[in-house]
C-alpha distance (Angstrom), angle and dihedral (degrees) to the residues before:
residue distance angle dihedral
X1 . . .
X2 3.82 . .
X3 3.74 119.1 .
X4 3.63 126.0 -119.5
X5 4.30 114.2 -89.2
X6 3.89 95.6 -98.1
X7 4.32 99.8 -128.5
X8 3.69 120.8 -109.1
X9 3.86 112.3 -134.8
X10 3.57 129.0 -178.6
X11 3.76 139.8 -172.6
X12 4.34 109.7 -128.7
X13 3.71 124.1 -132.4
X14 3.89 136.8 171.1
X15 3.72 134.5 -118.7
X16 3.78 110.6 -161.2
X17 3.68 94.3 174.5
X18 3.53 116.4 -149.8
X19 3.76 123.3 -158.5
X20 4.19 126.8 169.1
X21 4.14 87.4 -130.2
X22 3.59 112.6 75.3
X23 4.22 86.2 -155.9
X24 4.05 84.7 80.7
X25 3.77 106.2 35.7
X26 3.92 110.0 129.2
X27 3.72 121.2 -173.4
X28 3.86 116.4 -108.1
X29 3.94 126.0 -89.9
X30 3.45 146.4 -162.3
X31 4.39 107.6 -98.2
X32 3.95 116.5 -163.4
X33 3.38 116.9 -151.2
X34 4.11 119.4 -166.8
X35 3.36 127.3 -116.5
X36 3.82 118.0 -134.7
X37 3.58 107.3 171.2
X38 3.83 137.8 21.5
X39 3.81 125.5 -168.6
X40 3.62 132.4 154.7
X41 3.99 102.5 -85.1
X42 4.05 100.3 33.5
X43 3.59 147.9 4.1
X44 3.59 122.4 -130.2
X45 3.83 121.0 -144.7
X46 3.70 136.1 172.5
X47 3.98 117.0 -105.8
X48 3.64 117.2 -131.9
X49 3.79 95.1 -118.8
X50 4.02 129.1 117.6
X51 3.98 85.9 -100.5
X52 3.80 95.0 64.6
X53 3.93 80.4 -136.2
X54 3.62 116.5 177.2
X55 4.09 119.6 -125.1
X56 4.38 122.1 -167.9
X57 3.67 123.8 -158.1
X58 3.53 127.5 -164.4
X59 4.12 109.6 -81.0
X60 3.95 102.0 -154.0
X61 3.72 87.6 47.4
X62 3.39 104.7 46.3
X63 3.87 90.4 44.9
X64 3.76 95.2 51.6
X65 3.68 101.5 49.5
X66 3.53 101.1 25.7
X67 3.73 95.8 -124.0
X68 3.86 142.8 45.8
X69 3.72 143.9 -171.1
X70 3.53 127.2 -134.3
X71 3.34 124.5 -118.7
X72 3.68 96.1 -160.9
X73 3.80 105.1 50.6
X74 3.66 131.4 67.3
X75 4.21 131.6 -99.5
X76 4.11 85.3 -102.8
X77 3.47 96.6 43.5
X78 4.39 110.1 105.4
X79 3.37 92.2 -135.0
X80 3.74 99.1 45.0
X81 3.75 90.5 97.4
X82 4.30 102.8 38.9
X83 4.10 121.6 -169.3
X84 3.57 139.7 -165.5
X85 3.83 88.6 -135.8
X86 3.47 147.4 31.7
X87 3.75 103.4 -74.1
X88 3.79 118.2 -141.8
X89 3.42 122.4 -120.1
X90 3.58 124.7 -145.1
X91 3.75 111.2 -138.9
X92 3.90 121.8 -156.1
X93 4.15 117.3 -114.3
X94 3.26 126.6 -137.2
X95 3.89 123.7 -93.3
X96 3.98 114.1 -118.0
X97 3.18 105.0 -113.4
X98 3.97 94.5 -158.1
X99 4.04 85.5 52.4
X100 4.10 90.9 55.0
X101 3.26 99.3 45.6
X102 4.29 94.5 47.4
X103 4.00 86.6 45.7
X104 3.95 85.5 51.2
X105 4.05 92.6 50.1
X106 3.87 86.9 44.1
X107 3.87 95.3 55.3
X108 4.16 87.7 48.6
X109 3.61 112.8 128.8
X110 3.97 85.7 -121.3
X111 3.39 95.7 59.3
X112 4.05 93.9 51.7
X113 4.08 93.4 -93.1
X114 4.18 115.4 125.7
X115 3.50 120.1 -109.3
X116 4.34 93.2 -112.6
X117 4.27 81.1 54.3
X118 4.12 87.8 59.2
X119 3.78 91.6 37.9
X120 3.74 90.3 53.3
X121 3.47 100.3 45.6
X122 3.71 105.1 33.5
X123 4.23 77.4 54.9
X124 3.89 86.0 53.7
X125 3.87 95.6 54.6
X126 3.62 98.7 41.0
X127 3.90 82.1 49.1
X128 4.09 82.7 49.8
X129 3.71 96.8 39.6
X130 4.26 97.6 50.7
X131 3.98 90.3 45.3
X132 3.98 88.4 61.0
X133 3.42 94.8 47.3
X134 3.57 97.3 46.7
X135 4.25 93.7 43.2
């Protein structure tokens, strides 16, 4: 007789990774964190650190809403803000390129815009423009 594979669950985080150089920015992603232990007031996971330390979050709360934040751990930290389920992240589009650069030549001086309009948006295509070359 073989028992039944006991199911792995997990509580989901995100790591938006924040650094002051732009070179090493990476987008934000989901982070699942195991759960070792259930009882009727918490759960018990293990935190992603080197450690392998082990976290608990409140089990009636997290159940009910869905979600919980943690008192204990800092804004950066992934498991800072714990859920149920899978969060979904909301990834930035693209800018239009061809949109940027006709809002920039209607906000010339020439064609009745103001010379802080042209600044502004000739900033936001070149902004637009370098991130697609460099992605």
């Amino acid at each position: 007789m073989s028992a039944a594979p006991v199911q792995v669950e997990y509580l989901y985080g995100i790591d938006s990774s924040v650094a002051d150089d732009s070179r090493f920015y990476e987008p934000s992603r989901v982070v699942k964190f195991r759960i070792t232990k259930k009882t009727p007031k918490r759960i018990y996971y293990v935190r992603c650190d080197d450690r392998q330390t082990t976290g608990f979050v409140d089990r009636q709360r997290i159940e009910a809403d869905g979600e919980i934040y943690s008192r204990t751990r800092g804004w950066w930290s992934p498991d800072f803000h714990l859920y149920l389920n899978p969060p979904e992240l909301e990834q930035a589009t693209k800018p239009d390129l061809g949109q940027l650069k006709a809002a920039m030549a209607a906000a010339h001086p020439d064609r009745g815009g103001t010379d802080a309009e042209f600044i502004a948006a000739h900033a936001r295509y070149e902004n637009a423009r370098t991130q697609e070359t460099s992605a």
